[in-house]
DRENTORKOL-3810 file (N, C-alpha, C; in nm, 4 decimals):
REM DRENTORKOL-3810
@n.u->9.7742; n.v->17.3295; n.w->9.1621; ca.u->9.7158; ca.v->17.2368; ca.w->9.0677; c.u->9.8124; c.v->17.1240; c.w->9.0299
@n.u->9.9563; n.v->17.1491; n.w->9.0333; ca.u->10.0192; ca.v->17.0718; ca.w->8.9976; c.u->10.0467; c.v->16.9415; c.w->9.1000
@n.u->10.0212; n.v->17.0006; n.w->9.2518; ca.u->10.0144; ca.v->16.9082; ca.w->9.3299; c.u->9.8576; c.v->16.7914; c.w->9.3161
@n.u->9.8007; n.v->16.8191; n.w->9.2676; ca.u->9.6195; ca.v->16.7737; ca.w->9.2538; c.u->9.6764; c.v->16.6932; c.w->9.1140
@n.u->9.7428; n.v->16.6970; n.w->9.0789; ca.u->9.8038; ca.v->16.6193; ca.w->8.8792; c.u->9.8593; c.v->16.5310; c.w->8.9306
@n.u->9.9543; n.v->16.5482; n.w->9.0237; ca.u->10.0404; ca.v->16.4363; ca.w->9.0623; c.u->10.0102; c.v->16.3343; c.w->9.1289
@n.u->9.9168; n.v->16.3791; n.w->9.2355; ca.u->9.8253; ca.v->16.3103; ca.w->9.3278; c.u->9.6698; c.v->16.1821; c.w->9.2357
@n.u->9.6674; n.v->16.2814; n.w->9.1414; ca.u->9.5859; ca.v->16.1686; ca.w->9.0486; c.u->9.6070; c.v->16.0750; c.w->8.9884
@n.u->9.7270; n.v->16.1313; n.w->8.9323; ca.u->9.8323; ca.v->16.0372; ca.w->8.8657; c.u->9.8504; c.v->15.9029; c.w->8.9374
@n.u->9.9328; n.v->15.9352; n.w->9.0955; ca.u->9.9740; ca.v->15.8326; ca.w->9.1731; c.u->9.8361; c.v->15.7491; c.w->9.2161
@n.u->9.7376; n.v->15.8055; n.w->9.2573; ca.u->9.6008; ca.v->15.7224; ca.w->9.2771; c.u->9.5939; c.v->15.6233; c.w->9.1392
@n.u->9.5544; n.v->15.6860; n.w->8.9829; ca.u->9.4878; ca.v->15.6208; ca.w->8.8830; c.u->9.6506; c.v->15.5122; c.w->8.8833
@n.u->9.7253; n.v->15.5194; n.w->8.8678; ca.u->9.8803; ca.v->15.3826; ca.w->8.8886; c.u->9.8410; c.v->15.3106; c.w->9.0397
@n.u->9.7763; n.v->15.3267; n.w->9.1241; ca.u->9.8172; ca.v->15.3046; ca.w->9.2448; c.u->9.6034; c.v->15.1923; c.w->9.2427
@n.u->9.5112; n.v->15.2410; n.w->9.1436; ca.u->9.4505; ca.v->15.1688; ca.w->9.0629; c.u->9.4121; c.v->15.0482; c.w->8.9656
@n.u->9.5184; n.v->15.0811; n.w->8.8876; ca.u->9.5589; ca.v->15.0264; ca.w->8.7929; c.u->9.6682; c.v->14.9208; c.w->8.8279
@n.u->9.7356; n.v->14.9267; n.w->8.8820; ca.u->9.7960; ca.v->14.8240; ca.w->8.9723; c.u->9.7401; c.v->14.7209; c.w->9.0746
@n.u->9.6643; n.v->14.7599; n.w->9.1177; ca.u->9.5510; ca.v->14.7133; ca.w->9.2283; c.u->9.4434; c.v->14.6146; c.w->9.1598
@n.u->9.4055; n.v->14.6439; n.w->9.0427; ca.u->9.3166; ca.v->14.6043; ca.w->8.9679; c.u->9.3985; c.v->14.4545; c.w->8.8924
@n.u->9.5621; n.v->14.5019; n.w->8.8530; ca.u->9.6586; ca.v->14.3778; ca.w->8.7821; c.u->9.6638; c.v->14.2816; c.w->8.9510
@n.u->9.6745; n.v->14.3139; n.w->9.0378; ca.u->9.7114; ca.v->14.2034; ca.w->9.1472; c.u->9.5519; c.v->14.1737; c.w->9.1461
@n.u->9.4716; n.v->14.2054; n.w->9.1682; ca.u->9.2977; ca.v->14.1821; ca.w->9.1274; c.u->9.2897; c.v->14.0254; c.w->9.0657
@n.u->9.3609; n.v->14.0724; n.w->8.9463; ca.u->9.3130; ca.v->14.0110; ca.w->8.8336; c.u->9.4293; c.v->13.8651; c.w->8.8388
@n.u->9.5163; n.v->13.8585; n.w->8.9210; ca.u->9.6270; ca.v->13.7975; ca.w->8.9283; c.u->9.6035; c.v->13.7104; c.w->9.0260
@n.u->9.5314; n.v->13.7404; n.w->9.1237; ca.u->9.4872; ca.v->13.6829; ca.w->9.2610; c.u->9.3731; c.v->13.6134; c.w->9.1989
@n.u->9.3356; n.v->13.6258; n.w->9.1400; ca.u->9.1412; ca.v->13.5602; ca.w->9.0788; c.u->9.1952; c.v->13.4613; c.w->9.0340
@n.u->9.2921; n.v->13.4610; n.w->8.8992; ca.u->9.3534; ca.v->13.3739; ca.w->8.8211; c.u->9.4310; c.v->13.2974; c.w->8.9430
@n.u->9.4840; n.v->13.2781; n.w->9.0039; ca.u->9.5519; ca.v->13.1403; ca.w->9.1131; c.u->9.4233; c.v->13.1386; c.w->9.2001
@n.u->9.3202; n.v->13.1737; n.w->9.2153; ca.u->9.2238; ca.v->13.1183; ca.w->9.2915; c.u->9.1386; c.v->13.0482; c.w->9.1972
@n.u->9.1253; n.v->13.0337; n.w->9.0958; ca.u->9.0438; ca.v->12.9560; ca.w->9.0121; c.u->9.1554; c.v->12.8719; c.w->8.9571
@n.u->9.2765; n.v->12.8898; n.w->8.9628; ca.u->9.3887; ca.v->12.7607; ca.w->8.9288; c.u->9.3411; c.v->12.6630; c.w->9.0281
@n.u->9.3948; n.v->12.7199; n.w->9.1301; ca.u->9.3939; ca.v->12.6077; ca.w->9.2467; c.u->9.2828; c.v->12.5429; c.w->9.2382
@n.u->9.1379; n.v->12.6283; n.w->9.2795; ca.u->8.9922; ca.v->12.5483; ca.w->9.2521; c.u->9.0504; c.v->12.4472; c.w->9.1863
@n.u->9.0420; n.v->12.4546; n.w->9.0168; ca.u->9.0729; ca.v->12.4197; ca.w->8.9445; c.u->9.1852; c.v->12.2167; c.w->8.9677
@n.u->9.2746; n.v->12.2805; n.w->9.0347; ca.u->9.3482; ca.v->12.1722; ca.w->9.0433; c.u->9.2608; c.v->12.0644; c.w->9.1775
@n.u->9.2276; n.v->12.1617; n.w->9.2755; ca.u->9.1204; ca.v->12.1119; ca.w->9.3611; c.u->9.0424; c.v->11.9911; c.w->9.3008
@n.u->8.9825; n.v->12.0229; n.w->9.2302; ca.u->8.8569; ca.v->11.9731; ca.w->9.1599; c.u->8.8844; c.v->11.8419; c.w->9.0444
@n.u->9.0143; n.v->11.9025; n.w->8.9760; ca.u->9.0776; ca.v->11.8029; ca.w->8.9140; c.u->9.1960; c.v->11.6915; c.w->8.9730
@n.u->9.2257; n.v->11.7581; n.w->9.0517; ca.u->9.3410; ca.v->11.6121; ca.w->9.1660; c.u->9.2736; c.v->11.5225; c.w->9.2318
@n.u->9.2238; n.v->11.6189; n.w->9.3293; ca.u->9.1112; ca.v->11.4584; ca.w->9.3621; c.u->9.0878; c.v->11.3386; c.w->9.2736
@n.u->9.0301; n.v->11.3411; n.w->9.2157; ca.u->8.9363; ca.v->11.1771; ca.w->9.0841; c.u->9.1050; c.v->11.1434; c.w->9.0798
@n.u->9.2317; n.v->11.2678; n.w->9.0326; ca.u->9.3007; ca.v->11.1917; ca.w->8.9752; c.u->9.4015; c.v->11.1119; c.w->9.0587
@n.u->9.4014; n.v->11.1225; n.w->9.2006; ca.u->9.4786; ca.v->11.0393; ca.w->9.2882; c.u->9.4182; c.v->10.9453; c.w->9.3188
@n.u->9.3134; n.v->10.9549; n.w->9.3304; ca.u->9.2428; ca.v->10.8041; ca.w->9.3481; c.u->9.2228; c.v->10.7706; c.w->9.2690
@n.u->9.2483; n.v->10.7747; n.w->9.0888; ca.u->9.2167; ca.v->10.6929; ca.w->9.0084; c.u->9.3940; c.v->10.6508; c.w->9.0364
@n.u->9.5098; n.v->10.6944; n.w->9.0442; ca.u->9.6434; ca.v->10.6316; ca.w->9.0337; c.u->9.6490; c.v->10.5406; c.w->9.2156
@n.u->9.5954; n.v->10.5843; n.w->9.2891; ca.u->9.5822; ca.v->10.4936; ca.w->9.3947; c.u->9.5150; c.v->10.3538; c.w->9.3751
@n.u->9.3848; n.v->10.3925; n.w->9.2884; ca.u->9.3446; ca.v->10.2796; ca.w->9.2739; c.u->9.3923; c.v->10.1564; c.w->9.1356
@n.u->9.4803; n.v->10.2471; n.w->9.0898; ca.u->9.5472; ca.v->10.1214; ca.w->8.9591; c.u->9.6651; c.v->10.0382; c.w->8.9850
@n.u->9.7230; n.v->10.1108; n.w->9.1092; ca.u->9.8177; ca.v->10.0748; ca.w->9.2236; c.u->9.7787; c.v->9.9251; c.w->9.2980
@n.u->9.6525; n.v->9.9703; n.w->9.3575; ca.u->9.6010; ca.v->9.8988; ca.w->9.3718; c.u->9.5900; c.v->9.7632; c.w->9.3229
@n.u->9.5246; n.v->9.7706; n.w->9.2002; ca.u->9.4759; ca.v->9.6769; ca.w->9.1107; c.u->9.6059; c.v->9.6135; c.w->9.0690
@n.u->9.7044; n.v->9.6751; n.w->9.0126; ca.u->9.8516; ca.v->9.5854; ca.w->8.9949; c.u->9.9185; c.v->9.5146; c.w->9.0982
@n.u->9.8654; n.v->9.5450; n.w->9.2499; ca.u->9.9029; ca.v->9.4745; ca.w->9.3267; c.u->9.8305; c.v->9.3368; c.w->9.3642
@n.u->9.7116; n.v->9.3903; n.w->9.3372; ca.u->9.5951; ca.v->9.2487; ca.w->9.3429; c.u->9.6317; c.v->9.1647; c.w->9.2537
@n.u->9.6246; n.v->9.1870; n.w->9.1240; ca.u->9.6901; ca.v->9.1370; ca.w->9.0220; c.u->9.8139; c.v->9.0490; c.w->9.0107
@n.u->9.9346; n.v->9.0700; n.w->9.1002; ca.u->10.0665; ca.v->9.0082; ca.w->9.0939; c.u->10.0015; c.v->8.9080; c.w->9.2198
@n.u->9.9383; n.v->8.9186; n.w->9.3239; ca.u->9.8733; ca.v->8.8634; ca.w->9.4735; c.u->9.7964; c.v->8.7195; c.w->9.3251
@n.u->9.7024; n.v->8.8042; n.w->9.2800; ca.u->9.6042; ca.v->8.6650; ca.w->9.1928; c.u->9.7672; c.v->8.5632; c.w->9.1462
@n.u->9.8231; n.v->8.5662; n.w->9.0372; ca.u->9.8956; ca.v->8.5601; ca.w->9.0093; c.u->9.9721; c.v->8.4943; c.w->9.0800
@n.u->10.0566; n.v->8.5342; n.w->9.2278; ca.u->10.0857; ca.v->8.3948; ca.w->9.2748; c.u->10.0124; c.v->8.3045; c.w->9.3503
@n.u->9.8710; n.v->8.3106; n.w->9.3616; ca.u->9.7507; ca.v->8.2112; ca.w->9.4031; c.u->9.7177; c.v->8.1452; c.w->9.2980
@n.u->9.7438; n.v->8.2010; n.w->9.1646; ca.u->9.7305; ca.v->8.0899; ca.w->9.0467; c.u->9.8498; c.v->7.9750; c.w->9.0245
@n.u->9.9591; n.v->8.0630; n.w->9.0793; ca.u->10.0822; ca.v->7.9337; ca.w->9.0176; c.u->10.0551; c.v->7.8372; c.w->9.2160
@n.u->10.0173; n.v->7.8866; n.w->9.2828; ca.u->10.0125; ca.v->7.7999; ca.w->9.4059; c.u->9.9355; c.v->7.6814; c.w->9.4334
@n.u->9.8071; n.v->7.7222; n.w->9.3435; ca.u->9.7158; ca.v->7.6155; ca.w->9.3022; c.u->9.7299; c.v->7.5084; c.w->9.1723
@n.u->9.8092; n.v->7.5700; n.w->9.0946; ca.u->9.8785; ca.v->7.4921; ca.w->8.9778; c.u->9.9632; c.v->7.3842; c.w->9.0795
@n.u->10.0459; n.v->7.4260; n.w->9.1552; ca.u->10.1224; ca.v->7.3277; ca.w->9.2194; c.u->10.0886; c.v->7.2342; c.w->9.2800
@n.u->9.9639; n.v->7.2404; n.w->9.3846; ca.u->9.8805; ca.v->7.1803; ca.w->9.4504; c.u->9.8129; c.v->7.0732; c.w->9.3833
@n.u->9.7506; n.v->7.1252; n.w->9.2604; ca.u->9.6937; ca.v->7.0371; ca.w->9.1611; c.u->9.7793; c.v->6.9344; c.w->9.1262
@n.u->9.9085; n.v->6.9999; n.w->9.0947; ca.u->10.0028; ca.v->6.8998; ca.w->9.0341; c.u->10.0455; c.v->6.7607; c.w->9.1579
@n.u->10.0433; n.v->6.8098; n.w->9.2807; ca.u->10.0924; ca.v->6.7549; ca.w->9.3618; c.u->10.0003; c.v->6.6045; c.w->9.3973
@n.u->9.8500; n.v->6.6793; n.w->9.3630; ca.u->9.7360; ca.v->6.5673; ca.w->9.4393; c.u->9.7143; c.v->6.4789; c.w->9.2641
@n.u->9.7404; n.v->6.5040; n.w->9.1856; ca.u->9.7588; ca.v->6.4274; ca.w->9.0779; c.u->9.8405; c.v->6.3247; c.w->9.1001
@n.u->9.9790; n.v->6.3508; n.w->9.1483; ca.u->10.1042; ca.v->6.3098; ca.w->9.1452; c.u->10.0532; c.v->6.1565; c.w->9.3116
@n.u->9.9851; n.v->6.2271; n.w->9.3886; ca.u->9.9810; ca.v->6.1730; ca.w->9.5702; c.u->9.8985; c.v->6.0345; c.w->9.4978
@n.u->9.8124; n.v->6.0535; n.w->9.3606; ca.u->9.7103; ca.v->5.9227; ca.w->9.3369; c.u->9.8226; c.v->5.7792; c.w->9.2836
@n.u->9.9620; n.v->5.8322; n.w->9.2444; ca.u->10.0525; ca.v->5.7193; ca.w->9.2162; c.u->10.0578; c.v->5.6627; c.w->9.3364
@n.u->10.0673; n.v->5.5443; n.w->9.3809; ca.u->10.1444; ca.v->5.4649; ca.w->9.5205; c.u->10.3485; c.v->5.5034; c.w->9.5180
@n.u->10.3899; n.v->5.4764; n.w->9.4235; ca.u->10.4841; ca.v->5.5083; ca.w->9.4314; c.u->10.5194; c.v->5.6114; c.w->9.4689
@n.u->10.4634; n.v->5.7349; n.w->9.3818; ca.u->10.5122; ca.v->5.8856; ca.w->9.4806; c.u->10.4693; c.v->5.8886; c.w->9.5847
@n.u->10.3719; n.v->5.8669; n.w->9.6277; ca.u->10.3169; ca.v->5.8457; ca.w->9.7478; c.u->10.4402; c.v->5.8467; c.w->9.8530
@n.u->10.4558; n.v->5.7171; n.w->9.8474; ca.u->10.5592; ca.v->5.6312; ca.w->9.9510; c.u->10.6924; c.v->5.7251; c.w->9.9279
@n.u->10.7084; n.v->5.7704; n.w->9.8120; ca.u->10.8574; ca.v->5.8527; ca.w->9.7913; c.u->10.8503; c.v->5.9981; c.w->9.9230
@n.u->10.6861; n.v->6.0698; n.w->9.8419; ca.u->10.6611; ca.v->6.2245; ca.w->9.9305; c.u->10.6434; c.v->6.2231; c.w->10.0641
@n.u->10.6177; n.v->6.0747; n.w->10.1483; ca.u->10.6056; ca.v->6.0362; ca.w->10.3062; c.u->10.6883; c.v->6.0118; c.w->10.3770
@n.u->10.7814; n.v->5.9812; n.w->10.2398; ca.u->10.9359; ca.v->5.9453; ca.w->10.3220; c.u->11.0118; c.v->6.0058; c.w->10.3276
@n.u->11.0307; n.v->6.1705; n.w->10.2193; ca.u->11.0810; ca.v->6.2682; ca.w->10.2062; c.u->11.0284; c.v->6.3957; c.w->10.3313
@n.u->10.9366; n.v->6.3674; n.w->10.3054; ca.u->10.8178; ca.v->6.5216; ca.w->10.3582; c.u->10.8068; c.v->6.4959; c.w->10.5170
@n.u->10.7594; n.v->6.3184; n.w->10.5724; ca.u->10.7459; ca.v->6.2923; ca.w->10.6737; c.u->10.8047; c.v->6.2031; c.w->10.7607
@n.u->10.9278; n.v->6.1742; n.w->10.6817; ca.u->11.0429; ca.v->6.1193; ca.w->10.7724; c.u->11.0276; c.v->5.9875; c.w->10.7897
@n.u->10.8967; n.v->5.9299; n.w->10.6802; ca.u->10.8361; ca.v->5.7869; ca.w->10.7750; c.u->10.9752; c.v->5.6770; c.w->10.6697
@n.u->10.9227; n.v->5.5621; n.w->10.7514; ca.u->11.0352; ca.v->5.4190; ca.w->10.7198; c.u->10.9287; c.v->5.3565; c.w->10.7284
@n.u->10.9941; n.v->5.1784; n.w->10.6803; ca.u->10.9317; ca.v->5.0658; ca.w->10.6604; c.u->11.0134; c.v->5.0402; c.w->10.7815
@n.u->10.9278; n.v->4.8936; n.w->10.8470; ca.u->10.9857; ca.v->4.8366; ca.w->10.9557; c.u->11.1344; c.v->4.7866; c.w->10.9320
@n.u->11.2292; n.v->4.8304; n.w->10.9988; ca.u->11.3614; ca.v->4.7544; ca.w->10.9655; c.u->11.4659; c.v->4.8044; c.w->10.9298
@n.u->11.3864; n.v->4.9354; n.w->10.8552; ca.u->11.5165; ca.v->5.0210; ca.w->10.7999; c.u->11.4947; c.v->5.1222; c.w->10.8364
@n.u->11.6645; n.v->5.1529; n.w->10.8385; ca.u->11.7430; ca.v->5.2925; ca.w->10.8704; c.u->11.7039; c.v->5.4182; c.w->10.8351
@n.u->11.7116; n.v->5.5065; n.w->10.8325; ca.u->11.7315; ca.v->5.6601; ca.w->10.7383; c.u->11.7973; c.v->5.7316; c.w->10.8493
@n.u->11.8870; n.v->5.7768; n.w->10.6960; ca.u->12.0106; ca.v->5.8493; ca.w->10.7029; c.u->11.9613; c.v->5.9635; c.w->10.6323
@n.u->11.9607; n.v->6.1085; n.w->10.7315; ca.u->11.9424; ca.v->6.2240; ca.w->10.6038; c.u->12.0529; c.v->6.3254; c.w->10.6141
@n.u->12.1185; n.v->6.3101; n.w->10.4756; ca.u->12.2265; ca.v->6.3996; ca.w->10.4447; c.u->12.1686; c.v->6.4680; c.w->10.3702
@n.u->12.2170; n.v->6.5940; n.w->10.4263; ca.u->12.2156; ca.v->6.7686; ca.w->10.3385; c.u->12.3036; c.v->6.8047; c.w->10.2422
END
């Protein structure tokens, strides 16, 4: 009988143990789900704000590029700049004279 005590013993621990890894294994399978279910939305919501700060700095220098542009065709309606930005930009001369370009 004493062998049949011991033997129950080791089964109901050998149970009861079985039942804690049970219960241990459930809990990280519904973590993970869990993170499953919740990582997703949340990498593509940080992918997509990534995103958006990059579009953002891109707008940003298409705004100061067109500021310049503007400034420039404002500036092209003087005759004087004119003749200054053609002679700078495109190398041109009046009949007769020289240019010299030092760096």
């Amino acid at each position: 009988m004493k062998f049949g005590k011991k033997i129950g013993k080791q089964v109901e621990k050998g149970i009861s143990k079985g039942k804690e890894y049970a219960w241990r294994i459930s809990f990280l399978v519904i973590i993970c789900f869990g993170l499953f279910i919740i990582g997703r939305p949340l990498i593509s919501l940080i992918i997509t704000s990534i995103e958006i700060r990059e579009l953002n700095k891109e707008k940003a220098l298409y705004q100061e590029s067109i500021r310049r542009d503007s400034l420039l065709i404002e500036n092209l309606k003087n005759d004087e700049f004119l003749e200054r930005y053609a002679r700078e930009k495109f190398l041109m001369k009046r009949k007769g004279e020289d240019i010299f370009i030092v760096e």
